[in-house]
C-alpha positions in Angstrom: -26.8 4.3 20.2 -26.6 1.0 19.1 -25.7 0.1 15.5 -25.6 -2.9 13.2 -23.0 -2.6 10.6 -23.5 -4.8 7.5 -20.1 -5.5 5.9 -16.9 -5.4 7.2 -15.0 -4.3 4.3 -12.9 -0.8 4.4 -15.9 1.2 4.7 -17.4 -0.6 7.3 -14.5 -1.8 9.4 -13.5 2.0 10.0 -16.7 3.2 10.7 -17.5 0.3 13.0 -14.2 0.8 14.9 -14.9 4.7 14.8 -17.8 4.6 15.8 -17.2 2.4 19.0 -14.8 5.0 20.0 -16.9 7.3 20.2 -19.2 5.2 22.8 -21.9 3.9 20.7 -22.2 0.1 21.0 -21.5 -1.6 17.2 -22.1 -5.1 16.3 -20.6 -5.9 13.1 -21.6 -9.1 10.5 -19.9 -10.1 7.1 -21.0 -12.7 4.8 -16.9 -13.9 4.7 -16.4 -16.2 7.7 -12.6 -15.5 7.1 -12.9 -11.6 7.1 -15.4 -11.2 10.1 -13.5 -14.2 12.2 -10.3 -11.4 11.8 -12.2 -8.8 12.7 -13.4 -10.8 16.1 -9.4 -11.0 16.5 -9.1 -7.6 16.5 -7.3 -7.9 12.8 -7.9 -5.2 10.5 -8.1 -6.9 7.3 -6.4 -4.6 5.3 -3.3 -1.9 6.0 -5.0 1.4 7.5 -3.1 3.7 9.7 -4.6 3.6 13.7 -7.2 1.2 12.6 -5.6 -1.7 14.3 -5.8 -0.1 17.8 -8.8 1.4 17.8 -10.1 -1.8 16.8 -8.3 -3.8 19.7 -10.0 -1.1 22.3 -13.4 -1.5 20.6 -13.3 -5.0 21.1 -11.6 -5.1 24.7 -14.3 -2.4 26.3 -16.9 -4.7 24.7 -18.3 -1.5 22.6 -18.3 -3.6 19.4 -18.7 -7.2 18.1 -18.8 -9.4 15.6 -22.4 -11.4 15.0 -22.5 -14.6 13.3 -25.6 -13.4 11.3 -27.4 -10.3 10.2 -30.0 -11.3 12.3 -28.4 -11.4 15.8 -26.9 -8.2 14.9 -29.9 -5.9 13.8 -31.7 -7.4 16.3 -31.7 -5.1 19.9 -30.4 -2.3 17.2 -31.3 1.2 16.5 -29.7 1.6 13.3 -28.5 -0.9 10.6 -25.6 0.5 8.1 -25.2 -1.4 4.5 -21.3 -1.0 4.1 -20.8 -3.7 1.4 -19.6 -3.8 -2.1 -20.7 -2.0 -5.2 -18.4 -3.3 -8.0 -19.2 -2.0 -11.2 -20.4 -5.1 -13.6 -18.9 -4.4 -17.1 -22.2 -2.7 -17.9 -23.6 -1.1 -14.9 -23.3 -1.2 -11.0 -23.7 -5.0 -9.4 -26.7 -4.0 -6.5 -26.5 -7.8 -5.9 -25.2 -7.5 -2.3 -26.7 -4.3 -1.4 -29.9 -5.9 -2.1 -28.9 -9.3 -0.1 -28.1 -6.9 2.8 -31.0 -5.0 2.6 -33.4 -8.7 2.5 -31.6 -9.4 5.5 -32.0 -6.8 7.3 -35.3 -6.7 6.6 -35.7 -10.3 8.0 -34.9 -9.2 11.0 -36.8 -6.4 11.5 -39.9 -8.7 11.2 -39.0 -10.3 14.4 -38.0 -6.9 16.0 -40.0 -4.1 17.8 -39.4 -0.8 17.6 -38.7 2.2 15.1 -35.5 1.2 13.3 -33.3 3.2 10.8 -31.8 1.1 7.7 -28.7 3.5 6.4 -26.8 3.0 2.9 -23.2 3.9 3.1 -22.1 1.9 0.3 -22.3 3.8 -2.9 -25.1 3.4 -5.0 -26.8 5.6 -8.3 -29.3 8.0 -7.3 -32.3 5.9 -6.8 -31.6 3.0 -5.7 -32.0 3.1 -1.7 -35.9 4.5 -2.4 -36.5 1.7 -4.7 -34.6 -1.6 -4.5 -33.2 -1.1 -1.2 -36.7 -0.1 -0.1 -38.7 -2.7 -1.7 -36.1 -5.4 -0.3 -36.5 -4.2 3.3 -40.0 -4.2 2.6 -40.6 -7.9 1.1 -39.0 -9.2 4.2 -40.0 -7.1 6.8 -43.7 -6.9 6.5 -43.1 -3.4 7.1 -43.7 -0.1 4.5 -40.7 2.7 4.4 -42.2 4.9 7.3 -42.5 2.2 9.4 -38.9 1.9 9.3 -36.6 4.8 8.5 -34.6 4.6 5.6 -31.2 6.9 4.6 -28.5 7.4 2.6 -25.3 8.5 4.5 -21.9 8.6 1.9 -18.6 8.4 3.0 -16.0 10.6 2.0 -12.8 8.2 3.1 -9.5 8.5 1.6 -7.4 4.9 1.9 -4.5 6.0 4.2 -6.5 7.9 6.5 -9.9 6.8 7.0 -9.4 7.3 10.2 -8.9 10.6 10.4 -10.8 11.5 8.0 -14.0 9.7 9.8 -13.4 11.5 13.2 -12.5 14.5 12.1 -15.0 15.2 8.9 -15.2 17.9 6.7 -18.6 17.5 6.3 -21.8 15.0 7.0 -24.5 13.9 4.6 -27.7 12.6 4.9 -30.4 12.2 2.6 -33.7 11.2 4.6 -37.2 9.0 3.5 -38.8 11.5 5.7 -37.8 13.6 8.7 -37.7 10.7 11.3 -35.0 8.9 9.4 -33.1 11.8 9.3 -33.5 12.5 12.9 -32.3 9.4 14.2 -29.1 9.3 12.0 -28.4 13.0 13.1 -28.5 11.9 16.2 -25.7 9.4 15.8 -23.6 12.2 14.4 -24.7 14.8 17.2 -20.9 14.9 18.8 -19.2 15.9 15.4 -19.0 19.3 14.2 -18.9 20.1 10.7 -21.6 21.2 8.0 -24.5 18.7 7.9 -26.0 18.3 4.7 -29.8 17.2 5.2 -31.4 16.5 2.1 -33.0 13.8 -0.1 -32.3 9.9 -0.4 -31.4 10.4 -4.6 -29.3 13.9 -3.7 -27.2 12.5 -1.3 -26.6 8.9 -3.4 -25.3 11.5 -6.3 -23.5 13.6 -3.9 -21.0 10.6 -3.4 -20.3 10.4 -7.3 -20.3 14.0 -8.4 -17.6 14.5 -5.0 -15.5 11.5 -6.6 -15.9 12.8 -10.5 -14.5 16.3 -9.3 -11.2 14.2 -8.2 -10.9 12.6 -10.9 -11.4 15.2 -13.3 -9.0 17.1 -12.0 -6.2 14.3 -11.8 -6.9 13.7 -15.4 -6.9 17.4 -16.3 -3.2 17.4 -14.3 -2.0 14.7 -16.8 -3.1 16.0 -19.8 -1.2 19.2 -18.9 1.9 17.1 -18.3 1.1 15.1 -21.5 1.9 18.6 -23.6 4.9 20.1 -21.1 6.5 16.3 -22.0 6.4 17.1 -25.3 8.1 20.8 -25.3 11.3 22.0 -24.3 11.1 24.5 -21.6 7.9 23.1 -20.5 7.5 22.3 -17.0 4.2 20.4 -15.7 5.2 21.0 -11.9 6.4 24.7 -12.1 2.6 25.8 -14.3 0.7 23.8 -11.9 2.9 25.9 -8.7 0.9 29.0 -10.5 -1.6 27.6 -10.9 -2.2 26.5 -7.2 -1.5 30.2 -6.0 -5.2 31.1 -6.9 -6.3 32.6 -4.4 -9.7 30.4 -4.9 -7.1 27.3 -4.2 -4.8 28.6 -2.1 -6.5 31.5 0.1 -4.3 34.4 1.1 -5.4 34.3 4.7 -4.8 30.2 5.1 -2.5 30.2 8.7 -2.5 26.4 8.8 0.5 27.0 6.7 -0.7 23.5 4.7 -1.9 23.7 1.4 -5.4 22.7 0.7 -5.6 18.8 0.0 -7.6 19.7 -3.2 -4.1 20.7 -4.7 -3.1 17.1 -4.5 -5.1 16.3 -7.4 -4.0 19.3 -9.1 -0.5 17.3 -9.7 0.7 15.4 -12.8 1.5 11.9 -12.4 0.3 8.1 -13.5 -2.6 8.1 -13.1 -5.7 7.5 -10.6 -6.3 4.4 -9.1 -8.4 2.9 -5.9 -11.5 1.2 -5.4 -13.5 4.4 -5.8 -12.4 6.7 -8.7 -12.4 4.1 -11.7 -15.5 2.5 -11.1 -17.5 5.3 -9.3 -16.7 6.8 -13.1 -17.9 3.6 -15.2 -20.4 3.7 -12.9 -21.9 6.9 -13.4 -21.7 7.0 -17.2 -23.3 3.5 -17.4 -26.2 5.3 -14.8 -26.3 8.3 -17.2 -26.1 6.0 -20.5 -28.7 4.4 -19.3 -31.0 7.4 -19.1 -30.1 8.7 -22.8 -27.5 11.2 -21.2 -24.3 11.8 -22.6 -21.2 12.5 -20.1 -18.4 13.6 -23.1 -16.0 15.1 -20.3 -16.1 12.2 -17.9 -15.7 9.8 -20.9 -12.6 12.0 -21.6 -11.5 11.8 -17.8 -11.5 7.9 -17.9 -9.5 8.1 -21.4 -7.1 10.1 -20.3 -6.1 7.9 -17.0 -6.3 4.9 -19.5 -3.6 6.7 -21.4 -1.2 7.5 -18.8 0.7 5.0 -18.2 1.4 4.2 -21.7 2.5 7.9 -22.2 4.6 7.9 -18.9 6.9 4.6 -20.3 7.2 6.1 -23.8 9.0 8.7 -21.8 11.1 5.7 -20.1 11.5 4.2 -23.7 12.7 7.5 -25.3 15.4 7.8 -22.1 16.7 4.3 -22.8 16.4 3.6 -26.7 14.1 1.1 -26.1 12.7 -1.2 -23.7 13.0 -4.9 -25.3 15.5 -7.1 -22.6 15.5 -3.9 -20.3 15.6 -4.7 -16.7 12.7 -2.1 -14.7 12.7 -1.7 -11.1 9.1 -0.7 -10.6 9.0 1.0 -6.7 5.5 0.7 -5.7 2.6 -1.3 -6.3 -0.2 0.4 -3.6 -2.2 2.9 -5.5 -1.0 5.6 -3.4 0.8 5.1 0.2 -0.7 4.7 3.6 -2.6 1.2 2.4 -1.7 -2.1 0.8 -4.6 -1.6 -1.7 -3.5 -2.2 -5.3 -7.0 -2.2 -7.3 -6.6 -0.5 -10.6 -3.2 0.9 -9.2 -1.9 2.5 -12.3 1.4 0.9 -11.0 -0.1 -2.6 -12.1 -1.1 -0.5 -15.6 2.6 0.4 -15.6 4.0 -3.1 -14.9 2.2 -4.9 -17.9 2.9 -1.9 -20.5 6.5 -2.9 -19.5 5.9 -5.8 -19.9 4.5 -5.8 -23.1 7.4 -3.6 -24.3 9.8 -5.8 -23.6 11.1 -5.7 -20.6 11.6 -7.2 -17.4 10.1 -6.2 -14.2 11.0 -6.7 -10.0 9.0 -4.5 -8.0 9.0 -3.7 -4.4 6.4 -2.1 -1.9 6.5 -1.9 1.5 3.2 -3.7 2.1 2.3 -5.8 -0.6 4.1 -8.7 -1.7 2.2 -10.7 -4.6 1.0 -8.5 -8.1 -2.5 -9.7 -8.9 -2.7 -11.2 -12.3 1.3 -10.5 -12.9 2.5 -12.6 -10.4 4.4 -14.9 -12.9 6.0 -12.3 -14.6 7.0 -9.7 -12.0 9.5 -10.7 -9.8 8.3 -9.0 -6.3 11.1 -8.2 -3.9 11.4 -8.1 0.0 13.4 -5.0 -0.5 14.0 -1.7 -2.4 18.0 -3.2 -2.6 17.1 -6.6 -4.3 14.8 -5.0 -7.0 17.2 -2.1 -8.1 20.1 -4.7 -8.6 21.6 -4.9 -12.2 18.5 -2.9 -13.1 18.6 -0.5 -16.5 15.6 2.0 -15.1 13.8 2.6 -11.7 10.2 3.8 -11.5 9.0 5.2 -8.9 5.3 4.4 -8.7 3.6 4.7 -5.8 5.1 8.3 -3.7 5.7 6.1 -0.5 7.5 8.3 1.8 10.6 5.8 2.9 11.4 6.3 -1.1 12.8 10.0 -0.7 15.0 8.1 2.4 16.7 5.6 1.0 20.4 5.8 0.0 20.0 6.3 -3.7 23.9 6.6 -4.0 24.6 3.3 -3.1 21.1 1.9 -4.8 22.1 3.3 -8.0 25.9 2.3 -7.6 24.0 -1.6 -8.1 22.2 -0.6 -11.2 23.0 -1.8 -14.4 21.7 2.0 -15.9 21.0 4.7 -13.6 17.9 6.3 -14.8 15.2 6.9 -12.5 11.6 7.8 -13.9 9.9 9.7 -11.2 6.5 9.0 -11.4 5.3 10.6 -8.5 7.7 13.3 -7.9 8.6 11.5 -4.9 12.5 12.3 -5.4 11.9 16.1 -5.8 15.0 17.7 -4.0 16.5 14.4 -3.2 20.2 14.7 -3.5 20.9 11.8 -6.6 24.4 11.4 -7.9 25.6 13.6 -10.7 25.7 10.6 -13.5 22.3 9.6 -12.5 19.3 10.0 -15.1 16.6 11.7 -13.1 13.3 11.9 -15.4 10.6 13.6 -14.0 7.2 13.5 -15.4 5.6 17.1 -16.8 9.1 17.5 -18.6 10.7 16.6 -21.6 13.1 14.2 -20.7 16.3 15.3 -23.2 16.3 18.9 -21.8 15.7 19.3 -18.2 13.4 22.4 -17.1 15.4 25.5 -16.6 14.6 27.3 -13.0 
């Protein structure tokens, strides 16, 4: 099948690159010459685990490309997906691109023959692919909805392995104008084999934030939990959460993968969610709910409690160290979880200026990202774990990136000024740390570690 993809960011890059592996033909367009020109390159523009080479094959075969307008690449097309950006505005969700995509698209359909399928992936509040996305494609096309298929396919990828995650889904959505729309984008999903969710356009735009509000909830829930075992001796977050899990509604008895379920992962205490998806997907549907004189109490409380978080987690630091004023912080990690080099509303950057603010002074290292938006003047970023642990009071361990647990924390914390390490991730669990070193895990009170 042949398939125009509108936007090149995360969302559209993997399922453009994906996609192409899979045989159909992509053509991909992006309104930012720099970003589509690395794409052409075969460049991911962004860290993402096996994107990079299925990219480089796409491109080499000749199964995908990258048009230098919306128009060249919609036109010999069967299917045009809107992958762009849905920030949330301060008040409600910016359509403003979905809505330029959508004009375009239509443009080109005017010139074009033949049934064509326009498909939002970005994620949008219920009602907005039947009404502005439809009335755009409409104004410049000529055409009325029926004349052109319109859907709404979400997707559920998780930074670090989108991938994955793409080829191997746990389940497909599609919400549908009418039964030809839905037909054709079936059809484009015909060699995977998962549950297929057919249903309406608004359904399957609120399956996308109700999925993402579940997430978060739970993270939140997680911390709040921790927030209580912090404060009691004999309290510890990660053994009642261990019970917890062993529900056999979480964890089923018969399970032989011998993995636990990924839900548990959110069932865990620690800074705080982060991402391009779980913050504003939140504002987002409160302001859509708001909006329509409905009150969402819990998810308020959700977005509260990750507010929160960081400040509680360096109280803990503070109450370790007598205070943070002239301290010297290692943060480790800036990403807002490991596998990608994305830091938007990392809770990490939340933790760096509540540090800040506190007094101290903060290096930080991560593997992949080497500037701090907006803190770039006053956090020194280092090249290496080494360099930012030197003459340090505290580390905190921020982000739970695997090479962490590896490093040689005798001779890191043999450089310190303090050794105290704040694990915020429980990335150190069962790492071997010398016997004068400070280990403060979150989900405990720090003066009286949790008896076994």
């Amino acid at each position: 099948m042949k398939v125009a993809i509108v936007g090149t960011g995360y969302v559209g890059v993997v399922t453009g690159a994906c996609l192409a592996s899979l045989g159909h033909e992509i053509t991909c367009v992006d309104s930012d010459p720099r970003r589509a020109a690395l794409v052409a390159g075969g460049e991911a523009p962004f860290h993402e685990p096996g994107l990079a080479e299925r990219l480089g094959a796409a491109l080499e075969c000749g199964r995908l490309r990258v048009a230098g307008s919306v128009e060249e690449a919609v036109r010999d097309s069967d299917v045009s997906i809107l992958a762009v950006g849905t920030p949330f505005g301060g008040e409600r969700i910016d359509l403003g691109a979905i809505e330029a995509g959508a004009t375009a698209v239509g443009r080109a359909l005017r010139e074009a023959n033949g049934y064509h399928v326009v498909a939002v992936k970005s994620t949008v509040v219920p009602g907005t692919t039947d009404t502005v996305v439809r009335r755009a494609v409409e104004a410049a096309s000529g055409r009325s909805a029926g004349e052109f298929g319109l859907c709404v396919n979400p997707e559920f990828l998780r930074e670090g392995s989108a991938v994955a995650d793409f080829l191997h889904p746990d389940r497909i959505v599609i919400g549908r104008w009418d039964p030809r729309s839905g037909a054709v984008l079936a059809e484009l999903y015909a060699d995977f084999h998962c549950p297929t969710l057919i249903t309406g356009l608004r359904n399957a735009e609120m399956i996308k934030y109700a999925a993402n509000a579940l997430l978060a909830t739970l993270v939140s829930y997680s911390n709040e939990i921790a927030g209580l075992c912090e404060r009691m001796p004999g309290l510890d977050e990660g053994t009642v959460m261990s019970g917890v899990h062993l529900d056999r509604r979480l964890t089923p008895l018969d399970d032989r993968s011998g993995r636990p379920p990924g839900i548990l992962a959110y069932l865990s205490a620690g800074i705080g969610f982060g991402g391009s998806c779980l913050p504003k997907d939140i504002d987002a549907l409160r302001a859509f709910a708001a909006d329509r004189g409905v009150a969402m109490p819990l998810l308020g409380a959700v977005a509260a409690v990750n507010r929160e978080r960081p400040g509680r987690v360096v109280g803990l630091l503070a109450a370790s160290l007598g205070g943070l004023a002239g301290a010297n912080v290692a943060l480790l990690g800036l990403a807002f979880k490991p596998g990608t080099d994305d830091c938007r509303d990392s809770p990490a950057l939340a933790l760096a200026a509540r540090l800040l603010e506190e007094g101290a002074r903060v290096s930080a290292y991560d593997p992949l990202i080497q500037t701090v938006p907006g803190l770039d003047r006053r956090v020194g970023v280092c090249t290496a774990a080494e360099a930012a642990l030197a003459g340090a009071d505290a580390a905190v361990v921020a982000t739970a990136w695997p090479e962490f647990a590896a490093l040689d924390w005798h001779a890191l914390t043999r450089a310190m000024r303090r050794r105290v390490i704040l694990d915020g991730r429980n990335a150190l669990r069962g790492v071997a740390l010398p016997a004068d070193t400070t280990y403060l895990r979150i989900g405990c009170r720090p003066e009286e570690p949790p008896r076994t």
